[in-house]
N, C-alpha and C positions, 0 to 999 in steps of 0.2 A: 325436321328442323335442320339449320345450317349448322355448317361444325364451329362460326364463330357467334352465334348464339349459344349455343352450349358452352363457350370455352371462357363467356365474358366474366370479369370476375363481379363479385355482387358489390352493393354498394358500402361504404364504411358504416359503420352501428354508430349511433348517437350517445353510447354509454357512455362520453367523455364528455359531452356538453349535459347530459343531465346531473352527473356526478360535480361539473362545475359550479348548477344551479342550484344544489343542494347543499353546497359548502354555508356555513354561516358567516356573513360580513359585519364589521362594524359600520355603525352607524344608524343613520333613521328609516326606521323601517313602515312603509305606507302602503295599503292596498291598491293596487291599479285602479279600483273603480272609484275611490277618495280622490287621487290625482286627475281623471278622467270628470268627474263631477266638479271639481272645480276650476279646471281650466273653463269649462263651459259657462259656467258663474261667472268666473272671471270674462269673458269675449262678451257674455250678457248684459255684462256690467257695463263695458266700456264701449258695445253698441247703446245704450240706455242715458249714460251720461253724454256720448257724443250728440246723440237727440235733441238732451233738451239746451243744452249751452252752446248751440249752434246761432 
């Protein structure tokens, strides 16, 4: 190997964004998959209603 492969420094640890995402915040707290299921509901909806009052 080359001596600046060997010398490259490794990448930074993610310990500081996981320790960010684990602090507790105020406020409302939703599951992704709740947000994700109804946005969908909701584009369904408002493809559904555009349909029929066209």
């Amino acid at each position: 190997m080359s001596s600046k492969k060997k010398n490259t420094p490794l990448p930074a640890s993610s310990a500081g964004l996981l320790t960010f995402f684990n602090e507790e915040t105020k406020g409302i707290k939703i599951r992704p998959e709740i947000v994700l299921i109804g946005s969908i509901a909701l584009i369904a909806l408002s493809i559904i209603i555009n349909a029929f009052f066209r």
